[in-house]
Legacy VTK file of the C-alpha trace (Angstrom):
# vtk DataFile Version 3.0
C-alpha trace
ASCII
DATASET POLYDATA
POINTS 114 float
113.674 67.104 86.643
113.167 71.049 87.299
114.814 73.088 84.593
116.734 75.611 85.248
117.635 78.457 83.527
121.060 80.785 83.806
119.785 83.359 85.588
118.195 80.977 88.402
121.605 80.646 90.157
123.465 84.176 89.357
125.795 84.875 92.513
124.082 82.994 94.650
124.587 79.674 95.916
122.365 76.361 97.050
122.658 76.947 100.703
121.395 80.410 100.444
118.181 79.652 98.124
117.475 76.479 100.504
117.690 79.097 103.300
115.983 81.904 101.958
112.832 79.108 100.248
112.708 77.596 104.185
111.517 81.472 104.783
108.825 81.196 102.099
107.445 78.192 103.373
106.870 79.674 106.589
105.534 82.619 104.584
103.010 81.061 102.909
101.756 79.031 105.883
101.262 82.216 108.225
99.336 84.239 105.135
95.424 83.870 104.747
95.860 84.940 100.745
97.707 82.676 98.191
101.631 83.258 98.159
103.125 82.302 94.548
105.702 83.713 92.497
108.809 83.514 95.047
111.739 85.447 94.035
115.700 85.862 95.341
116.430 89.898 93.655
119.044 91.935 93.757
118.383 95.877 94.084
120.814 98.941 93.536
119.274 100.498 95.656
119.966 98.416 98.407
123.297 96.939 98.260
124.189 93.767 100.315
121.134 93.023 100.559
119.364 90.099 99.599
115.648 90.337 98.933
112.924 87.510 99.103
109.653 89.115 97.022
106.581 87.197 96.314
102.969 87.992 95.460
100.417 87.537 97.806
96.802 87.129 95.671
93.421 87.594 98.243
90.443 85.881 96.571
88.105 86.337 99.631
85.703 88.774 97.384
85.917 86.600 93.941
84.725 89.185 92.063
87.919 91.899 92.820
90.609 90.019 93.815
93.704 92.013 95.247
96.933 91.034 94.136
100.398 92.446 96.093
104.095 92.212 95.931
105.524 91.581 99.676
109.482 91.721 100.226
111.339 90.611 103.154
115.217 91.636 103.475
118.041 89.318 104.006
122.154 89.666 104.663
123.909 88.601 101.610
124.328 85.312 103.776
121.175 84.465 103.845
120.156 85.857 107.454
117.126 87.425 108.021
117.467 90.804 108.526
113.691 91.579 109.531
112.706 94.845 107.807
110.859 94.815 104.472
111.182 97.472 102.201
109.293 100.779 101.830
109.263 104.336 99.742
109.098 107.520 100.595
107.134 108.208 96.993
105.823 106.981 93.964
109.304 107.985 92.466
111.581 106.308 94.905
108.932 102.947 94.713
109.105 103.271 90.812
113.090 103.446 91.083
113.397 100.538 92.994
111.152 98.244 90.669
113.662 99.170 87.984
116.388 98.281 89.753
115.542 94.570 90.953
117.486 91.723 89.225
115.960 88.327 89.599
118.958 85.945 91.025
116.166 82.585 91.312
112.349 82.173 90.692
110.433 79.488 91.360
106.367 79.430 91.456
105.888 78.021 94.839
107.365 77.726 98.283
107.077 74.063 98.744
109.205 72.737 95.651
112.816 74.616 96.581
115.155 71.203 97.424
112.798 68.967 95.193
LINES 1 115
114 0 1 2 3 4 5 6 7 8 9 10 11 12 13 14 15 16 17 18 19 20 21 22 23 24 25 26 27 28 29 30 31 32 33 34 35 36 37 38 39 40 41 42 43 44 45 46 47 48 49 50 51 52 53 54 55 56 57 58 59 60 61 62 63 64 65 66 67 68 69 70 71 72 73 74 75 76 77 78 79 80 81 82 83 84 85 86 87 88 89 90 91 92 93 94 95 96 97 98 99 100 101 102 103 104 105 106 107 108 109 110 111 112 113
């Protein structure tokens, strides 16, 4: 059984994560590099929004492998809302790191209604 912890489920309910997971999977299917580390966050920055970020990790040259955060954007709902998110500068990007809240974690895509 999968323990959870009390942050995992913070203001946001089953339906949602199921919804928002069903994303990842298709994520990490359409992505040549290895997609781990999925997260539901909360920003300041970006209120009502809901915001799926996971790490992408490209192992093609084994000897520098390139590791990224990605973000989709979602309604508070759970919808899709198609845009990602982007700076203007190093400032505004730092900002926004500060300000995500995890609401649920888990390491991969394909263990979300397990």
């Amino acid at each position: 059984m999968k323990k959870k912890n009390t942050e995992d489920t913070q203001n946001i309910t089953k339906n949602i994560i199921n919804t928002m997971m069903n994303r990842a999977v298709e994520i990490n299917k359409a992505y040549k590099e290895h997609c781990r580390d999925f997260r539901i966050m909360e920003s300041s920055m970006h209120k009502k929004t809901r915001i799926l970020r996971w790490t992408t990790i490209d192992i093609s040259n084994v000897d520098r492998p390139v590791q990224c955060y990605r973000y989709e954007c979602f309604d508070m709902d759970g919808t899709p809302q198609n845009c990602s998110i982007h700076y203007s500068d190093q400032e505004e990007a730092n900002e926004f790191f500060l300000s995500l809240t995890t609401l649920y974690k888990q390491e991969f895509s394909i263990d979300h209604t397990l």
